[in-house]
C-alpha positions as CSV (number, residue, x, y, z in Angstrom):
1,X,-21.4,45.0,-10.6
2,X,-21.9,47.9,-12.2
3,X,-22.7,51.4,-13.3
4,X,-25.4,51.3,-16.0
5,X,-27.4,49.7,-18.2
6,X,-26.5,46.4,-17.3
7,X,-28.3,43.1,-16.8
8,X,-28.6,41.1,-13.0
9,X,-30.8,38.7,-11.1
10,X,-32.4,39.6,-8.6
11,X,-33.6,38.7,-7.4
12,X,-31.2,39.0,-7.1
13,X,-32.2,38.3,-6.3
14,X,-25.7,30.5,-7.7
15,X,-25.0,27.2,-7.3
16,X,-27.0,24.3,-8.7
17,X,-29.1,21.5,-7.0
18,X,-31.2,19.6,-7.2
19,X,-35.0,20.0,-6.8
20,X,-36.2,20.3,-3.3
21,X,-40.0,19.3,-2.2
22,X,-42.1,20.7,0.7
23,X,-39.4,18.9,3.1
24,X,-36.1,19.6,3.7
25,X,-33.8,19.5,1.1
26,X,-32.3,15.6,0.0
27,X,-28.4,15.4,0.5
28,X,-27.3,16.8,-2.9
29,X,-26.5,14.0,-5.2
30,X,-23.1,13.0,-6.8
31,X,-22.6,13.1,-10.7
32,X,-22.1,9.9,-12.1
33,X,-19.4,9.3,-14.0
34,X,-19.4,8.6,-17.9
35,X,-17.1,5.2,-18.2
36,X,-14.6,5.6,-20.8
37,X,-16.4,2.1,-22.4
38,X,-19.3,4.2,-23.5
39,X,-19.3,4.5,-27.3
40,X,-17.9,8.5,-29.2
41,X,-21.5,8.9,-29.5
42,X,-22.8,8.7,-25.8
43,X,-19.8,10.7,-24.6
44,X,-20.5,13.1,-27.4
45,X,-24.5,13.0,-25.9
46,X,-23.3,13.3,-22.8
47,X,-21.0,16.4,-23.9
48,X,-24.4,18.2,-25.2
49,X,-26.5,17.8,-22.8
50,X,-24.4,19.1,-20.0
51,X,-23.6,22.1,-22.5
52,X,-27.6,22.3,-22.7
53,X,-27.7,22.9,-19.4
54,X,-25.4,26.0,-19.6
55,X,-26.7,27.2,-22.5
56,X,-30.5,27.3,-21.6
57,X,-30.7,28.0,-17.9
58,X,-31.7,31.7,-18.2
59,X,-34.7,30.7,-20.0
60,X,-35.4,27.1,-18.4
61,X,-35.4,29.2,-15.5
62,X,-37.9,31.3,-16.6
63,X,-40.3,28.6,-17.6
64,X,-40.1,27.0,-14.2
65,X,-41.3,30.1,-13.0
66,X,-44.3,30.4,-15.7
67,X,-45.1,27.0,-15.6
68,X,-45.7,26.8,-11.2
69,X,-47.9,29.9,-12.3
70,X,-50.0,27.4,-15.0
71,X,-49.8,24.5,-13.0
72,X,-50.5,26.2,-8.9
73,X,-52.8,28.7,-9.4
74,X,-55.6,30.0,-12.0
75,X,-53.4,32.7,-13.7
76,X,-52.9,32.6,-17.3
77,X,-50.5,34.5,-19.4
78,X,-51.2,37.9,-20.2
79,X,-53.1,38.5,-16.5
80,X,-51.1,39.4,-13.5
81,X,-50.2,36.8,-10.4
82,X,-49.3,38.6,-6.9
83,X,-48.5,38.3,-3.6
84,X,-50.4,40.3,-1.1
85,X,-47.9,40.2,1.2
86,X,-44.5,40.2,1.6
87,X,-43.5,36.6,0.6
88,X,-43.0,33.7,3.1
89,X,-41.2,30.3,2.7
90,X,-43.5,29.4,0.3
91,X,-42.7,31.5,-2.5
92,X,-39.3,29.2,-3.8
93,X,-38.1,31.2,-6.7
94,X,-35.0,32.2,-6.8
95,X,-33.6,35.0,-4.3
96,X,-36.7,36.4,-4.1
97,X,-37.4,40.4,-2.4
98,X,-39.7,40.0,0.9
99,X,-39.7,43.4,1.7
100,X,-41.4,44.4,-1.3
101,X,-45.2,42.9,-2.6
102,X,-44.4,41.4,-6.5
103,X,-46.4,41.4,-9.3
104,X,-45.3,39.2,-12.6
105,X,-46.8,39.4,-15.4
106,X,-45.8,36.1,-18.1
107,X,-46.8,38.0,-21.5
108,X,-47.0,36.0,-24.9
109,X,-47.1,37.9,-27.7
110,X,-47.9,35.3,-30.2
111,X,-51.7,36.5,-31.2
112,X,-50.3,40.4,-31.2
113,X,-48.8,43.4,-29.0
114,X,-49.5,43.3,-25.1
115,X,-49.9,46.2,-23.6
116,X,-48.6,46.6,-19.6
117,X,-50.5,50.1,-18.7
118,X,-48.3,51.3,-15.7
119,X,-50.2,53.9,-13.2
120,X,-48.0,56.7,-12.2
121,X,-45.9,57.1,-9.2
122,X,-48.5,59.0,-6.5
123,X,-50.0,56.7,-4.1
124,X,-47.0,54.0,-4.7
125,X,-44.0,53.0,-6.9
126,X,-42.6,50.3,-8.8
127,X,-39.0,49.2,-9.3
128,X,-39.5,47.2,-12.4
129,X,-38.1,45.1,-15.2
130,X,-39.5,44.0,-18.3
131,X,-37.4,40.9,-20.3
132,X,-37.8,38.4,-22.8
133,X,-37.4,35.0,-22.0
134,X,-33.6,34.9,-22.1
135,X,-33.6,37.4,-19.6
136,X,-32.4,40.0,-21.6
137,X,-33.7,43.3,-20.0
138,X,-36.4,45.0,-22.8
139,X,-36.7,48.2,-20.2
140,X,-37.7,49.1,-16.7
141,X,-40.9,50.8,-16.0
142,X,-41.6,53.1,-12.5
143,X,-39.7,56.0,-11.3
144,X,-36.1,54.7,-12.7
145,X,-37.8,53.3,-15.8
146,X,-38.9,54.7,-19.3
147,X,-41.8,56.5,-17.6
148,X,-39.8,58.1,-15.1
149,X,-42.7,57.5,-13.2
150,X,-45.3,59.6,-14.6
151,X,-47.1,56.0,-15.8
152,X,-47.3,54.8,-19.3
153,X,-48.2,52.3,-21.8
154,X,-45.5,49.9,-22.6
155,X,-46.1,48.2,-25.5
156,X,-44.6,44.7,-26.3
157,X,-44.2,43.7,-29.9
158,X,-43.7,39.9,-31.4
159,X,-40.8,38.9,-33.1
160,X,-41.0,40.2,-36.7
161,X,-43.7,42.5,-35.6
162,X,-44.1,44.7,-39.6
163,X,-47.3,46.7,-38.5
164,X,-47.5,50.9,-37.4
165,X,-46.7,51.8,-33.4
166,X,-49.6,53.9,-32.6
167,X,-48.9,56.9,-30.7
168,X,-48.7,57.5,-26.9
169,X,-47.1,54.2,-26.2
170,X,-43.8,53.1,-24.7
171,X,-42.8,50.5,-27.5
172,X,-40.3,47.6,-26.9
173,X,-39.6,45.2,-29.0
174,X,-39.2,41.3,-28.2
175,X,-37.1,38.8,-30.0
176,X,-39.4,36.2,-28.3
177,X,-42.8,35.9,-28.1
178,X,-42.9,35.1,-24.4
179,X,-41.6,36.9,-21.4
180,X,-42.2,38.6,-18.0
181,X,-42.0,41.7,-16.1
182,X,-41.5,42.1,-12.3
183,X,-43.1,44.5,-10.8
184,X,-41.9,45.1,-6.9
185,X,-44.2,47.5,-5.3
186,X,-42.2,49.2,-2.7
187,X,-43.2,49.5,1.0
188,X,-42.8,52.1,3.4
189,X,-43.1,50.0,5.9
190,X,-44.4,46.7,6.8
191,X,-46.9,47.7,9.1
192,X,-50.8,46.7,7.8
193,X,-51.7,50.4,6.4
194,X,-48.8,50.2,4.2
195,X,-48.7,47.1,3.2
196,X,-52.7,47.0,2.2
197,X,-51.4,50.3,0.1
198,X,-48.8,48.7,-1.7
199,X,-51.1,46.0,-2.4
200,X,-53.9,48.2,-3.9
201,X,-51.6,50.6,-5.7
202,X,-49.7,47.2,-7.6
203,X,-53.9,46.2,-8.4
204,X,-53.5,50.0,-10.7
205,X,-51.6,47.5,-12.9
206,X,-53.3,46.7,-16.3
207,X,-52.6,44.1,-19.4
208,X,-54.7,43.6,-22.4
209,X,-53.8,43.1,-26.0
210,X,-53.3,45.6,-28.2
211,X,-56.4,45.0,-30.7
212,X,-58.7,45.9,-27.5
213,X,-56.8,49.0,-26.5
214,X,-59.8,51.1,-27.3
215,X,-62.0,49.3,-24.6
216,X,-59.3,47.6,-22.3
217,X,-60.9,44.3,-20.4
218,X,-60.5,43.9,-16.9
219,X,-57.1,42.7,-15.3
220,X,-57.5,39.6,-13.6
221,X,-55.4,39.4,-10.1
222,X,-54.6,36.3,-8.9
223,X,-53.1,35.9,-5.2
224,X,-50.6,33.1,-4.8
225,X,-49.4,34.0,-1.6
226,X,-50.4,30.2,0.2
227,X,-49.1,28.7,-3.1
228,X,-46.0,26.7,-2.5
229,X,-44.5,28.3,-5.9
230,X,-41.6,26.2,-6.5
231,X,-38.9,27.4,-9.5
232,X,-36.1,26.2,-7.8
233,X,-33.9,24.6,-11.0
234,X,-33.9,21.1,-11.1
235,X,-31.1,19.5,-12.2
236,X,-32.3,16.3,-13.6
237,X,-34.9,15.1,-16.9
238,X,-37.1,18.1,-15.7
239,X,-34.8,20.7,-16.9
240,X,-34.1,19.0,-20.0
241,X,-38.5,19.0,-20.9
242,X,-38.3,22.8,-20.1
243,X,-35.8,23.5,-22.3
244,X,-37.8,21.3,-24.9
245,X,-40.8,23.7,-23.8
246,X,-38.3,27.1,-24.7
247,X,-37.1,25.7,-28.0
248,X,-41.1,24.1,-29.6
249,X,-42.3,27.6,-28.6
250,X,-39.9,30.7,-29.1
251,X,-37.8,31.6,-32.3
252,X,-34.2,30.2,-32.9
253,X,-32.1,33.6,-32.1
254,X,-29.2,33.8,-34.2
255,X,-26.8,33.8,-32.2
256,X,-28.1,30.4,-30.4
257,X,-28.4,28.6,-34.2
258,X,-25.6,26.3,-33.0
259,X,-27.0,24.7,-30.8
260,X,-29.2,23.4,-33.3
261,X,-27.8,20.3,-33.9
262,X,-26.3,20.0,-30.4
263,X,-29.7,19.6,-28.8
264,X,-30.6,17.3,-31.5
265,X,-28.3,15.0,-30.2
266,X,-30.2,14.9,-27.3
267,X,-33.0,14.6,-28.6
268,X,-34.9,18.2,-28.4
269,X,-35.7,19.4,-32.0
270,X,-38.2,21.7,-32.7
271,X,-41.7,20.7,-34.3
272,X,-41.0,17.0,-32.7
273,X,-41.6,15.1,-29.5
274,X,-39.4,15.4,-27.0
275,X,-39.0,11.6,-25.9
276,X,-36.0,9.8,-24.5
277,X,-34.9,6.2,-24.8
278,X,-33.6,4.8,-21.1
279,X,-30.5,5.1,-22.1
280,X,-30.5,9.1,-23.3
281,X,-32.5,9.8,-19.5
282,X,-29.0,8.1,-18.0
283,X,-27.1,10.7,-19.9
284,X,-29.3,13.6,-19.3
285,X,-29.0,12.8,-15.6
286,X,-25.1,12.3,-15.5
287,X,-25.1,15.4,-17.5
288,X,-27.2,17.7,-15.5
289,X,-25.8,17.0,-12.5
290,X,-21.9,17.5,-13.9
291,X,-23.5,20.6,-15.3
292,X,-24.3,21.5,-11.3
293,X,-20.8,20.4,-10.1
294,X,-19.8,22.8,-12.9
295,X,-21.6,25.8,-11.6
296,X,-21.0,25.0,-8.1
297,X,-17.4,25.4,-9.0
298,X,-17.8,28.6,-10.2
299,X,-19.5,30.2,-7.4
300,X,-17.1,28.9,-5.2
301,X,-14.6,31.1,-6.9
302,X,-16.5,33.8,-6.6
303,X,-18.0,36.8,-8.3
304,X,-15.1,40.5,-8.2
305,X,-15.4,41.5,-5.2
306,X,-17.6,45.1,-5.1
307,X,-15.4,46.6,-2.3
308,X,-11.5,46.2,-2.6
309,X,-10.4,43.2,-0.4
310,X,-14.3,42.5,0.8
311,X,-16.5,39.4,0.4
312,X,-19.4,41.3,-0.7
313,X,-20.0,41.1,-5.0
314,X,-22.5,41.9,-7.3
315,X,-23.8,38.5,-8.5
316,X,-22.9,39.1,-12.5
317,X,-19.3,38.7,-14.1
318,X,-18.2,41.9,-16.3
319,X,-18.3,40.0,-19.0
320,X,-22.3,39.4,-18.9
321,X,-22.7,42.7,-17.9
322,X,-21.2,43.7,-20.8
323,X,-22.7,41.7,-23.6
324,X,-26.3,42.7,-21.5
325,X,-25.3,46.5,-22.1
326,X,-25.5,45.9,-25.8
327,X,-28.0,42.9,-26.0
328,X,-25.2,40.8,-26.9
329,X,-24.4,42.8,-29.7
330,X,-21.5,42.5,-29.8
331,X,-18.8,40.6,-32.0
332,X,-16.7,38.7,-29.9
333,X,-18.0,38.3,-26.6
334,X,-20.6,36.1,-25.7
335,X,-20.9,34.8,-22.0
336,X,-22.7,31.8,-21.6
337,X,-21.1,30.6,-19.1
338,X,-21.4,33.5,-16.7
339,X,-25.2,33.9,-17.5
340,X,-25.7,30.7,-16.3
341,X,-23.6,31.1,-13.0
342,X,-26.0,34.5,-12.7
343,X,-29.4,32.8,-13.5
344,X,-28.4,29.7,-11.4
345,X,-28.8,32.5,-8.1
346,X,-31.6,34.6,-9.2
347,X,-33.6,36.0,-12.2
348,X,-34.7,38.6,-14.3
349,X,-32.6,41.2,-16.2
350,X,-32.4,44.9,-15.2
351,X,-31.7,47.4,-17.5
352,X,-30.3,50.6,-15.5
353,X,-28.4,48.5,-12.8
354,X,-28.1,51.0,-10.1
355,X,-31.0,53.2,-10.2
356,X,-33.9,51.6,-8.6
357,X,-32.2,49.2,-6.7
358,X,-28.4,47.8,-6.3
359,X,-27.3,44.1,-5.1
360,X,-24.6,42.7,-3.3
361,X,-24.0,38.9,-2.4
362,X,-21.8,37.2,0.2
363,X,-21.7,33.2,0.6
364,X,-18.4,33.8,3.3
365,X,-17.9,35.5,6.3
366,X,-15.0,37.9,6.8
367,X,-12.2,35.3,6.7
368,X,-13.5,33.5,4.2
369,X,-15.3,30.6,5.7
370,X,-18.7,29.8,4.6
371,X,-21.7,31.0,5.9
372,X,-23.0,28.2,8.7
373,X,-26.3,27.8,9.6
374,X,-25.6,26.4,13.0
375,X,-23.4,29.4,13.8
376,X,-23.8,33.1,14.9
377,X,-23.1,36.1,12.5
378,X,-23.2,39.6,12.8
379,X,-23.2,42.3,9.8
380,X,-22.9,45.7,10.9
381,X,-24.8,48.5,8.7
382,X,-22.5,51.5,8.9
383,X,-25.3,54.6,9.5
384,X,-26.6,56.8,6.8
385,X,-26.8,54.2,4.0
386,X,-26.7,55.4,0.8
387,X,-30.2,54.4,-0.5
388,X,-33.8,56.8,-1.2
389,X,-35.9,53.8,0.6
390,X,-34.5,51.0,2.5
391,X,-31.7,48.5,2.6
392,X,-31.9,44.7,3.7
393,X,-30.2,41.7,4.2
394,X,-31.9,38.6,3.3
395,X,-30.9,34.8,4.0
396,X,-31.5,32.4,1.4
397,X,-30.8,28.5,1.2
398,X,-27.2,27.8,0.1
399,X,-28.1,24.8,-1.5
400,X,-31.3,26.1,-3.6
401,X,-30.8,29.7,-3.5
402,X,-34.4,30.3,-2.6
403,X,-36.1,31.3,1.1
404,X,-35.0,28.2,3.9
405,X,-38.0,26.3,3.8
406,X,-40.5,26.2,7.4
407,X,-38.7,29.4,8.8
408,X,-40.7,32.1,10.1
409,X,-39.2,34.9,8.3
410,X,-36.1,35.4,6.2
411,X,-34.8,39.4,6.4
412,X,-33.9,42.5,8.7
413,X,-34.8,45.5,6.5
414,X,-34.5,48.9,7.4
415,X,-38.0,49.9,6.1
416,X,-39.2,47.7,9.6
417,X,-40.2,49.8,12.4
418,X,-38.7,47.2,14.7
419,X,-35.3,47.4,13.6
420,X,-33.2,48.8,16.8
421,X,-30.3,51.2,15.9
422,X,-27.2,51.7,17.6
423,X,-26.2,55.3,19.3
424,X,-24.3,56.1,15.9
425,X,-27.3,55.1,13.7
426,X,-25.7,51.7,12.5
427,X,-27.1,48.9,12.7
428,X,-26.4,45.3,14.1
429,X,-27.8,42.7,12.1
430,X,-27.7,39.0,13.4
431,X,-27.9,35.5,11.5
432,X,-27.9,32.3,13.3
433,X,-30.0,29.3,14.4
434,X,-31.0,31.2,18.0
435,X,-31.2,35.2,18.3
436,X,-28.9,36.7,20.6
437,X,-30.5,38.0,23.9
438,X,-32.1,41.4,23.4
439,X,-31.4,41.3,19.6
440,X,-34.5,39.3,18.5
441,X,-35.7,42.4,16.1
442,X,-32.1,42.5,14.1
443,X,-32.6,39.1,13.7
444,X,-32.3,36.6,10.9
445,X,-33.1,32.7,11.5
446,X,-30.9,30.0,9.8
447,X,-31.0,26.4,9.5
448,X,-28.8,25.0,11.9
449,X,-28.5,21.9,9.5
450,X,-27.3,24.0,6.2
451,X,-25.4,26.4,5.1
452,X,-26.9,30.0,3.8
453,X,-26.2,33.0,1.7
454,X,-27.2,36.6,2.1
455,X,-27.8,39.1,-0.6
456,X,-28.4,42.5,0.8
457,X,-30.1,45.2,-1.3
458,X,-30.5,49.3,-1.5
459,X,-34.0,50.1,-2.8
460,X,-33.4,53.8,-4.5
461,X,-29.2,53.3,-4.1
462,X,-27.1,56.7,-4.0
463,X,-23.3,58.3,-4.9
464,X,-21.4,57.2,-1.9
465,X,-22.3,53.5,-2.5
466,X,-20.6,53.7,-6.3
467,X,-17.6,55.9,-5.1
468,X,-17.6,53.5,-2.4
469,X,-17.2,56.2,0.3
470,X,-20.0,54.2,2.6
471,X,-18.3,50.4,2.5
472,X,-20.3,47.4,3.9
473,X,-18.5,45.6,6.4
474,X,-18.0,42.0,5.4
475,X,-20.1,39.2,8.0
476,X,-18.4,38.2,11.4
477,X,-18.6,35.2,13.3
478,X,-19.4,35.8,16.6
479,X,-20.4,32.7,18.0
């Protein structure tokens, strides 16, 4: 995508359905169409709402994700929610890491400055990202962060915040109140030793408000790893009550003060009830899902490709990596559009793209077909990979863009001790509904009733990836 700073998703870690439950997903649903009878008005409605969709996902997005925390476990803002493990099925955000143990923190500044007190680098590490609820990277903390991993105090401030920084603190400031910072604490390995370590060294972590700096309070922990933790974006009246949520609580920015009026028309104006009629919930749905259809389209066209002529792309179009660079600073240029394609896929904004850790997505195999569950696939790893800690290749569901629901795990990393290597040091890795004979270690499991995605990461990424001297094959079919 990039050379730095820029802004991506992880999680990584793009195209938009609907809202899957515990079972497997629902056939995806067809847009209906707006009859040329309706009235100016309900066309214009119907015009807004599906720009609404566009417009807000970064931060309807990041809502989802706060409110599973509020609503599935006992975690509150300003504490820190974990997994203790690296992450099954269960964890349904959006192309999430499970080769590294996360810790989030949703911060809200609204009573005063938060501060996130970082430990330094010696028993563990972080590669982490702090951003506001837009997504828009504030900094990263860890090694490749503003700490450079000697550990520090990052200190959040509110929007309009007038009062003194006090010394010996990393100050950021917010232009909203709310927020989050991903913290992946990296694994060695994913043996029990190191993954109890990881664990403990993420638990260094501490948040507390300013005003109680002096005498800090305990950090509470809270360990959804059995939580089904669903974020996946819903494309229906749910997104349209999160974005309600995002525009009650946080600041008009202004460069968003257009959409004023447009979400007025839909009924979502700040300091009133969000309340539909039956006939505004028919547009909202019609509009949502065109909205989908929309974004759908654009993945299918695909992000650059990263290597000349290959099908493997950093999930974020120049344009939005620009505008990130600067905050969106600048003039003439901002990318709506392509923020939403990017935070359809994944979330949260990095600030030094290419430092701590690097993404590339495919959705095709080498000539060009899409990825098919039911299907064998082979990616071969060229040896000496340019990354500090490990690379992996992770499967995620086409449709959802989260972990394929009641599989048994979803990577091959090269921080597992299992992984077999070939004589030359590459590696085979395998995706398909059954693993070839011998190769059950290199392999990933699919859904041989869906079609997937694989974004495959370097953790610590170096030179010959960004001169492009060690290429990535593109996926075969094999089978």
């Amino acid at each position: 995508m990039h050379i730095r700073p820029a802004i991506v998703v992880l999680l990584l870690a793009a195209a938009p359905l609907a809202l899957v439950s515990c079972d497997k997903s629902p056939p995806v649903q067809e847009a209906p169409k707006i009859s040329p009878a309706k009235s100016v008005v309900a066309q214009h409605a119907h015009s807004s709402a599906v720009q609404a969709v566009i417009w807000g996902i970064a931060a309807v997005n990041y809502d989802l994700m706060l409110q599973e925390m509020l609503t599935k476990t006992s975690a509150k803002q300003n504490e820190v929610v974990y997994w203790s493990k690296p992450m099954n099925w269960k964890n349904q955000t959006l192309t999430p890491n499970p080769d590294a143990l996360y810790f989030m923190i949703f911060f809200d500044t609204r009573n005063g400055p938060i501060v996130i007190d970082v430990p330094p680098a010696d028993s563990g590490s972080f590669a982490a990202n702090i951003d506001t609820v837009w997504q828009m990277p504030l900094e990263d903390a860890g090694p490749e962060g503003a700490d450079r991993g000697a550990g520090g105090k990052y200190l959040i401030l509110p929007p309009g915040f007038k009062g003194t920084t006090p010394k010996g603190y990393i100050a950021i400031q917010s232009d909203t109140f709310g927020g989050f910072a991903l913290f992946r604490s990296n694994l060695p390995s994913h043996g029990d030793s190191d993954v109890a370590k990881s664990a403990a060294y993420g638990k260094r972590l501490k948040v507390y408000p300013l005003t109680q700096a002096g005498s800090p309070p305990e950090t509470k922990f809270t360990d959804a790893i059995d939580v089904l933790y669903d974020a996946t974006i819903p494309y229906d009246l749910r997104f349209f009550e999160s974005l309600d949520r995002i525009v009650q609580n946080e600041p008009w920015l202004t460069r968003d003060k257009a959409m004023i009026d447009s979400l007025r028309t839909i009924g979502i104006e700040k300091g009133k009830p969000f309340s539909p009629d039956a006939n505004t919930k028919e547009i909202l749905a019609a509009a949502a899902l065109e909205a989908r259809d929309f974004l759908e389209e654009k993945y299918e066209a695909g992000f650059p490709p990263f290597f000349p002529g290959a099908r493997w792309a950093v999930p974020a179009m120049p344009d939005l990596v620009k505008a990130g660079s600067s905050g969106y600073a600048e003039s003439d240029i901002y990318p709506v559009e392509a923020r939403a394609l990017t935070y359809s896929i994944g979330y949260v904004g990095i600030k030094r793209l290419g430092t701590a850790q690097f993404y590339l997505i495919a959705g095709a195999d080498k000539n060009g077909g899409a990825l098919d569950g039911g299907r064998t696939y082979r990616l071969s790893v060229p040896a000496n990979a340019p990354t500090a800690q490990y690379w992996s290749a992770t499967v995620y569901d086409r449709k959802t863009h989260a972990l394929i629901k009641d599989l048994e795990r979803a990577s091959c990393a090269s921080n597992s001790s299992e992984v077999q290597k070939n004589a030359d040091g590459s590696v085979d890795v395998y995706f398909g509904p059954k693993a070839p004979a011998g190769k059950e270690s290199n392999w990933v499991p699919t859904d041989p009733n869906g079609k997937f995605e694989v974004l495959f990461r370097l953790y610590g990424p170096q030179k010959p990836l960004f001169d492009k001297t060690w290429v990535l094959p593109d996926i075969e079919a094999i089978q």
